[in-house]
N, C-alpha and C positions, 0 to 999 in steps of 0.2 A: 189435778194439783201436782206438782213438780215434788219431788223424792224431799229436795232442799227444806221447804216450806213444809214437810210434816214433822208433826212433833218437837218443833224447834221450842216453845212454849216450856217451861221449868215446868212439872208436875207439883198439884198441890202438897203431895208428899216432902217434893224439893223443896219449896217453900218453905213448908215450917221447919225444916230438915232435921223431923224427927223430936222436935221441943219435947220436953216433957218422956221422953222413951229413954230409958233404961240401956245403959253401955253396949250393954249384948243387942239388943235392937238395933242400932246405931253400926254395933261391928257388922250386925248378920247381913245390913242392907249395903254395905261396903262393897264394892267390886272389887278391888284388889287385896281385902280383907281374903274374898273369897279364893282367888288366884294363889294368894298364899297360904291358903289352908291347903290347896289342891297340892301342890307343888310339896311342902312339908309331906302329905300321905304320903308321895311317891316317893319321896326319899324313904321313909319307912319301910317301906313296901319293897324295893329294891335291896334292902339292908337285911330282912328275914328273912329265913330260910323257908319261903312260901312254897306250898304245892298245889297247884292247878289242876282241875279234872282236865282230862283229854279230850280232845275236842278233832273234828275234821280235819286232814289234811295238816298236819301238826307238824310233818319232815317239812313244813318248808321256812319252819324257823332253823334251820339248820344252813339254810342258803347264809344267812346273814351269820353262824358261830362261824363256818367255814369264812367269811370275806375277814370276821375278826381278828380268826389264828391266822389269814393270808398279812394283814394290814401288820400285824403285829409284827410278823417275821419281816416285813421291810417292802411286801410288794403291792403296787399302786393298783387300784380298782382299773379298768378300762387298758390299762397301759400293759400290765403282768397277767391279769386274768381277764377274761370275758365276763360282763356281767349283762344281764335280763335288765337293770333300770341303772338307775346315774347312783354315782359313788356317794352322794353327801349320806344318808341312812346308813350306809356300811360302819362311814367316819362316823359318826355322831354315834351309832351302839358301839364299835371301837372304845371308842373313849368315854361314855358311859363306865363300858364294862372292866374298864382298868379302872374306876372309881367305886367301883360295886361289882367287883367279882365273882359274888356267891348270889345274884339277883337269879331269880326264874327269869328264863328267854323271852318267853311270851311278853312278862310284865317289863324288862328292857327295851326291848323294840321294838315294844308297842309303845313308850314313851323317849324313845331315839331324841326325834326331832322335839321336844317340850322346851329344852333351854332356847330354841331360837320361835316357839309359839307361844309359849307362855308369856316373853318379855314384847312382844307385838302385841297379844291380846292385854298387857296392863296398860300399854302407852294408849292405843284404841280406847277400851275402857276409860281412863282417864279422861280424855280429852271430852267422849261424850257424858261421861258423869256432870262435867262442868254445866252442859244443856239441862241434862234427865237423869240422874241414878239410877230411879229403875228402868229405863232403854241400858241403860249401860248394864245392869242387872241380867234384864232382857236376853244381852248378845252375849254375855259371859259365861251364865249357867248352864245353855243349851251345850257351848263348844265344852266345857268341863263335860258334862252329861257324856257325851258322845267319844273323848280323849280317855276315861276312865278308867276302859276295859279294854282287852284285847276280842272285840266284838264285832262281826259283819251285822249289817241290817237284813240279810238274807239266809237263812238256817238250809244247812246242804244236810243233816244226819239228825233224826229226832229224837234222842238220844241229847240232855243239855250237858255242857263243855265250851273251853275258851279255845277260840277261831285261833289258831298256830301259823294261817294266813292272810295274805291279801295286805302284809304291813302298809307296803309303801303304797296302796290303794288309798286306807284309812289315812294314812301321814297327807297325800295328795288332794284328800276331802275336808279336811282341817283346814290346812292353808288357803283353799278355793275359798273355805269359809270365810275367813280371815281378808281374802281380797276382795271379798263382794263388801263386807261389812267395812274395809276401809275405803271403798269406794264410794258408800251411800254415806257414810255416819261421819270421815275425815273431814271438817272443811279448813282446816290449817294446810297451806299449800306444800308445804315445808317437809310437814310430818306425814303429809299424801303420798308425795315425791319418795320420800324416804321407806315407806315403808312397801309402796307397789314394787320399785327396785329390789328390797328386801325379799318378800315374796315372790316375784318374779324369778330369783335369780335361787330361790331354794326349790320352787317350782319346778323349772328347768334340770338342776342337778337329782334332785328324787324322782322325776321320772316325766319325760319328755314331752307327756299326753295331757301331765297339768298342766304343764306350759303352755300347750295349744289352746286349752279352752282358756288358761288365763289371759292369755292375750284374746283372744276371742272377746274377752270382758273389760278389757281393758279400754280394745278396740271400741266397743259399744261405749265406754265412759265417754270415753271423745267424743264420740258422735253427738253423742245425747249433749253433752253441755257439760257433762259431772267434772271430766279434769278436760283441762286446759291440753290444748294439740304439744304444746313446748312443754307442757311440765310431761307429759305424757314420751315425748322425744328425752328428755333429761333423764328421766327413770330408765329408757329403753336403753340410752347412753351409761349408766351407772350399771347395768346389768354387763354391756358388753365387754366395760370396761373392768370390773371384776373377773369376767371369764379370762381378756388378754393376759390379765395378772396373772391367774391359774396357767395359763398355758404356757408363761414364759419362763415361768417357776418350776412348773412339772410336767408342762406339755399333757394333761391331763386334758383338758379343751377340747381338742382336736380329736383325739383316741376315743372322747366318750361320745362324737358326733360320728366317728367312724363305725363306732357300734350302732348308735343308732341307726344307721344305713343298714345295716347288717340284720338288725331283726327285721326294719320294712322289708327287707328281701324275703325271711323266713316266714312272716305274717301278713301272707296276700288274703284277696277277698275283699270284696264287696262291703260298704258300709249299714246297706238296707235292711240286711239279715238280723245286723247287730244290734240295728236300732228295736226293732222288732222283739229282740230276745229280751233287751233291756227295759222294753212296755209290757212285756208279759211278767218280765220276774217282779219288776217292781210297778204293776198296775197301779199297785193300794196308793200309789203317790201320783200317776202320770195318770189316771183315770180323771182321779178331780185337779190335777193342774189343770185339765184340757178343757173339762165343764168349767173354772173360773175364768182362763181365758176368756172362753166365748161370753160371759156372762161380765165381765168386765171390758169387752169389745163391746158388747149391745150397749152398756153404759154409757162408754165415748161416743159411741150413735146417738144414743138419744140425747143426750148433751150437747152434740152439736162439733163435729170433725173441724178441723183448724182450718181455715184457709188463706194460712200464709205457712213458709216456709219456718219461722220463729216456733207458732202456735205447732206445727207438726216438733221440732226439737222439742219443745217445754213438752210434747205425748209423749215423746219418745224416752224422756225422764223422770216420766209418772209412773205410778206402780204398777200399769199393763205392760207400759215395754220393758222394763228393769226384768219382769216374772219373765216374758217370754223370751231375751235373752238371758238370761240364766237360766230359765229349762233346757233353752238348745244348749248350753254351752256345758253344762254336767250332766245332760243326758251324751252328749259326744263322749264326754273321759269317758263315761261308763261303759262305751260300747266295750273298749280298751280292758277291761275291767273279770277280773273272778274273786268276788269277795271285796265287802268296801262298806263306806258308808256312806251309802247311795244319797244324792240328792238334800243333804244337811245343807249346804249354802244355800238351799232357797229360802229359810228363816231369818238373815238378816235380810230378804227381797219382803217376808212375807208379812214382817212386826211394821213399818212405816204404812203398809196396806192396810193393817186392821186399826192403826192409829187414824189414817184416813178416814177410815169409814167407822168407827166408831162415834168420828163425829157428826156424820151423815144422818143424824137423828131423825128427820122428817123424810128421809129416802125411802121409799118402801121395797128397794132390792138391799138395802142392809142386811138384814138376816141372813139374807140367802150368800152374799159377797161373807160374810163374819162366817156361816156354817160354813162353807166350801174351803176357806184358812185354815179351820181346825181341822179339816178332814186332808187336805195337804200337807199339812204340818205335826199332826199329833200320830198318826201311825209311826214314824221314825222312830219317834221319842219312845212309845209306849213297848217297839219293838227291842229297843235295845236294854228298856227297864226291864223286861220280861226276861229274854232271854238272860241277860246278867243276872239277875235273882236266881236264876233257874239252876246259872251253873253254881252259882254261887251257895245255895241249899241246897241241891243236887250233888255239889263235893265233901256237903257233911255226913255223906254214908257211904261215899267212894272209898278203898282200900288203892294203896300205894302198892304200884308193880315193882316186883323183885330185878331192879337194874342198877343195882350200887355201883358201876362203874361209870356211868353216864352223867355223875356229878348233877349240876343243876338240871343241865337239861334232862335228867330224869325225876327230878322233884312233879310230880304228875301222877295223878290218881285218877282210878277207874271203877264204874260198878264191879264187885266182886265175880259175877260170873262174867263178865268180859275179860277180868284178868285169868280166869279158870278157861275161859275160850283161845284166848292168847296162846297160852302157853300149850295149848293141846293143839292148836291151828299149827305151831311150829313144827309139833313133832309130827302130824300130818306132812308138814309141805316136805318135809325132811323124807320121810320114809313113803312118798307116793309119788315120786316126781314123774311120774309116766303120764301123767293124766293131765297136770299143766304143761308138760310137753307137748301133746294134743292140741292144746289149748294157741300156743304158739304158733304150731304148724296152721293154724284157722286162724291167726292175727285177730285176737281178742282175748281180752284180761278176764280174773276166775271171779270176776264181779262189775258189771258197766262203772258202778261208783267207787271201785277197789280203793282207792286215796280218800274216797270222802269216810270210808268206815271205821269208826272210832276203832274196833279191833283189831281192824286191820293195822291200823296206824300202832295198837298197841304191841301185836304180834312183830313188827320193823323194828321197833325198842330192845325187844327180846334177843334178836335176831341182830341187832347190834352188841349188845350185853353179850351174846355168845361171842362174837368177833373178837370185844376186846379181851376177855377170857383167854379164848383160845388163842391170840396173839403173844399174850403175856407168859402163858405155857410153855408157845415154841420158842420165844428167847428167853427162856429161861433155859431150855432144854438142851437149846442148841449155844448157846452162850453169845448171841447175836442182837445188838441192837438192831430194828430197820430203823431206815432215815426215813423214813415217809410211805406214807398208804396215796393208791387210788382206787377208789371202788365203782365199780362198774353198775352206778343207780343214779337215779335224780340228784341224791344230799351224798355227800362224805363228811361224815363226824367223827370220821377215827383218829383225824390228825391234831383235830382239836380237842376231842378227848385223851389222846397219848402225846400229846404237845410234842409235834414230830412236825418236819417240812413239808406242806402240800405242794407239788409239782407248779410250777410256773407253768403262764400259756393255756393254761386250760381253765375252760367254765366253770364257775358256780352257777349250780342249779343245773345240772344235764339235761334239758327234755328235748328227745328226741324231733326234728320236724318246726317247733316252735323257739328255743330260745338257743341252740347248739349248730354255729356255723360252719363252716369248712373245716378242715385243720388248716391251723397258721403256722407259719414258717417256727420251727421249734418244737412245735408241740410233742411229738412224738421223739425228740431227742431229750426233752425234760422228763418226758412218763421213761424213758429208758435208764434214765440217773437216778429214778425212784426205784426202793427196795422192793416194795411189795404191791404187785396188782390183785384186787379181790374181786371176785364173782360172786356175791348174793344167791344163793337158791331157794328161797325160800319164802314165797315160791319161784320157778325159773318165770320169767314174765317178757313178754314180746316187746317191751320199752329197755328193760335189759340186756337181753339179745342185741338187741339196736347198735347199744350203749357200746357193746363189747366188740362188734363188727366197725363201730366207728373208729378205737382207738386200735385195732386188732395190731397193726403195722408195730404197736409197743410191745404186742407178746411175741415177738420173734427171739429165742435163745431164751426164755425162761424155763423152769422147771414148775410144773405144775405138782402143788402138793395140797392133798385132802385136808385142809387145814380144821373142819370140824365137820357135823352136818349136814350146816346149811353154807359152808361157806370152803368156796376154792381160792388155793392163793398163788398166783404165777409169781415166783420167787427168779430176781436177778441173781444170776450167778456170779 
């Protein structure tokens, strides 16, 4: 049966729509009722002064503070700085965070992109309310579920805490959602058109690898029958045509495809590996996709295979081919992928299936087709209810790390003996540096998962808190403002914790090998107009080292001064 043809039928629910039930009945079963309760939390949520346990990998909310305090001082994503994915998440927590200044990071930009998903998922929502409330229910509660938290579906540290990474992963899995479910659930040609360009062209700017599979899927709509080749050419036309406008207004376009060029160069390798890494990590989902496949292919066998060209399209629109391009097509982003939430769009593939076959009543692989949905579909769910509870009760016994200068982004809590480890780890790294010295000279870190260790990441906090300290000391001391910090590590948060100039020309997010290209023309004339360059020791680390051998052509004529324990500062004269 063709995608079109299921569920199109009002549910007996729809029908009596609710007679007889009570207001709150009525509101609770409301799709947009619910979109707007969601939406109200988050402004709340944004508006308190929340603190979040610490979680893995936690510096790389700091990519996005660092593109804020850039954005704000006047300089353009791609064009002023190097960025690792496309500018629209930068803008969008930008401008969040001049509306909610005092929001926790995590909780900002992990809800960035919400003003341009939220108003997609009510128009969505609505249109299939009109068919089925609860389908529209259905598609709504899952992308809430999953939008909520700042959550991977993959746990790197066992230890519960909110995921500080992999934003514009999670932002990218949203919106995939969003275009599968208006691909099968739209049939207004109008609001199709409108909203695949929409997505499309957010896709594209968040980060280049959604784009791929989206069009991958888009691709597949044509094929199959779903959209029309011209409405399909008209979306691809509104997408372009939106870019030309960017480009001719800011010439952003062009700078952020040049980037793109830029990390294919730094990110070679083989696709096989990746796939592989991504059916190990995430089995518990691509184990049983591959058992329903086959078990929804024997089906079409024994049913009897098409033998015309139409009969293969109307398969190719039915719930076996929809599932298998959408496994290939977000198992591909994933490859791309550290941190995310993996494989959520196969649930608007996977609700029209179990509608399918729920009415298969006399079919005797029913069961087996309905188990093998839950088992594809409810580990996601169950993993992101878990974990979220986890941190979520887990941060009612965590104690707040002493980092009063780090503003919100130090609003973050820790078990108590991790904070007692922290702060002893420091003065280790401080007073033993001979032995991660060592460590250097052998190119390898004082732990294979150093970034994913909740401690670790607390000890960095600390180790920033020294920095602005001891900054604030020596101009005070010396009777000296600096104009601007660069520090020699992945994140720099000193400029946007001392609301000071970050250098033009230079990346956010340093990582050595994977997201840090050449020097471009400038670069090291900009880090020479900057006051102060820092060095991190604490500990010295072989991604650091890197860091500081890359930009090194900037420390010629400084004056290197011991700026605290863990930290050196090449001072312009």
């Amino acid at each position: 049966m063709a995608m079109s043809e299921i569920g199109t039928e009002n549910s007996q629910i729809d029908g009596k729509d609710f007679i007889g039930k009570g207001a709150a009945m009525r509101l609770a079963g409301s799709p947009l009722a619910w979109i707007v309760a969601f939406a109200a939390l988050a402004v709340a949520a944004l508006i308190l002064p929340l603190r979040l346990p610490l979680g893995p990998n936690a510096w790389d909310t700091v990519v996005y503070l660092d593109a804020i305090q850039r954005i704000g001082l006047g300089q353009v994503p791609t064009i002023d700085f190097f960025a690792p994915i496309g500018p629209l998440g930068f803008y969008f927590a930008a401008g969040l965070d001049a509306v909610f200044p005092d929001a926790q990071p995590m909780l900002l930009i992990n809800w960035a992109l919400l003003p341009i998903m939220l108003p997609v998922l009510a128009l969505l929502a609505g249109e299939v309310a009109r068919r089925s409330r609860p389908q529209a229910l259905a598609l709504v509660l899952p992308f809430l579920l999953f939008a909520a938290l700042p959550i991977n579906l993959h746990g790197l540290y066992p230890s519960p805490g909110f995921d500080g990474y992999g934003f514009y992963n999670r932002h990218v899995a949203l919106q995939l959602y969003l275009l599968i479910a208006t691909l099968l659930f739209e049939p207004r040609r109008s609001l199709q058109i409108a909203l695949v360009a929409v997505l499309m062209l957010t896709l594209f700017l968040t980060k280049v690898t959604g784009a791929v599979s989206g069009t991958l899927l888009v691709g597949y709509a044509t094929l199959s029958g779903r959209m029309r080749f011209r409405d399909a050419i008209i979306a691809a036309g509104l997408v372009i045509l939106a870019l030309g406008v960017l480009e001719l207004a800011t010439g952003l376009s062009s700078a952020y495809i040049i980037d793109i060029l830029t990390l294919l160069g730094l990110n070679t390798g083989t696709l096989l590996p990746r796939f592989l890494t991504v059916a190990s990590v995430k089995f518990n989902v691509i184990g049983p996709s591959l058992i329903l496949l086959a078990v929804l292919a024997y089906a079409s066998w024994r049913d009897g295979l098409p033998a015309t060209l139409a009969g293969w399209r109307a398969l190719a629109d039915a719930p076996i081919g929809w599932f298998a391009a959408g496994l290939f097509a977000l198992a591909l982003f994933e490859t791309q992928n550290t941190g995310s939430l993996e494989f959520i769009g196969l649930w608007p593939i996977l609700l029209p299936l179990i509608l399918d076959w729920w009415e298969r009543r006399n079919d005797r692989m029913r069961p087996v087709v309905l188990v093998l949905t839950l088992a594809v579909s409810l580990p996601s769910a169950i993993i992101c209810m878990e974990r979220g509870m986890r941190a979520v009760m887990g941060g009612a016994t965590y104690v707040a790390l002493d980092v009063p200068d780090l503003g919100p982004l130090g609003r973050i809590s820790v078990k108590p003996d991790i904070a007692a480890r922290a702060a002893a780890m420091l003065d280790h790294y401080a007073t033993q540096p001979e032995g991660y010295r060592d460590l250097i000279r052998r190119d390898i870190l004082p732990s294979y998962i150093l970034y994913s260790e909740i401690d670790y990441q607390a000890t960095w906090m600390l180790e920033i808190q020294q920095a602005v300290t001891a900054i604030k000391a020596w101009e005070a001391a010396n009777k000296r403002e600096l104009n601007g910090f660069f520090t020699f590590d992945f994140v720099d948060p000193l400029n946007y914790l001392l609301q000071r100039m970050p250098p033009r020309v230079v990346p956010v997010g340093v990582d050595p090998g994977r997201s840090t290209p050449d020097l471009q023309p400038g670069t090291i004339e900009a880090l020479r107009q900057t006051d102060a360059m820092l060095m991190p020791k604490c500990p010295v680390t072989t991604p650091r080292e890197m860091i500081r051998s890359h930009f090194a052509a900037a420390l010629e004529g400084r004056e290197r001064i011991a700026l605290a324990p863990c930290w050196d500062m090449y001072l312009r004269k």
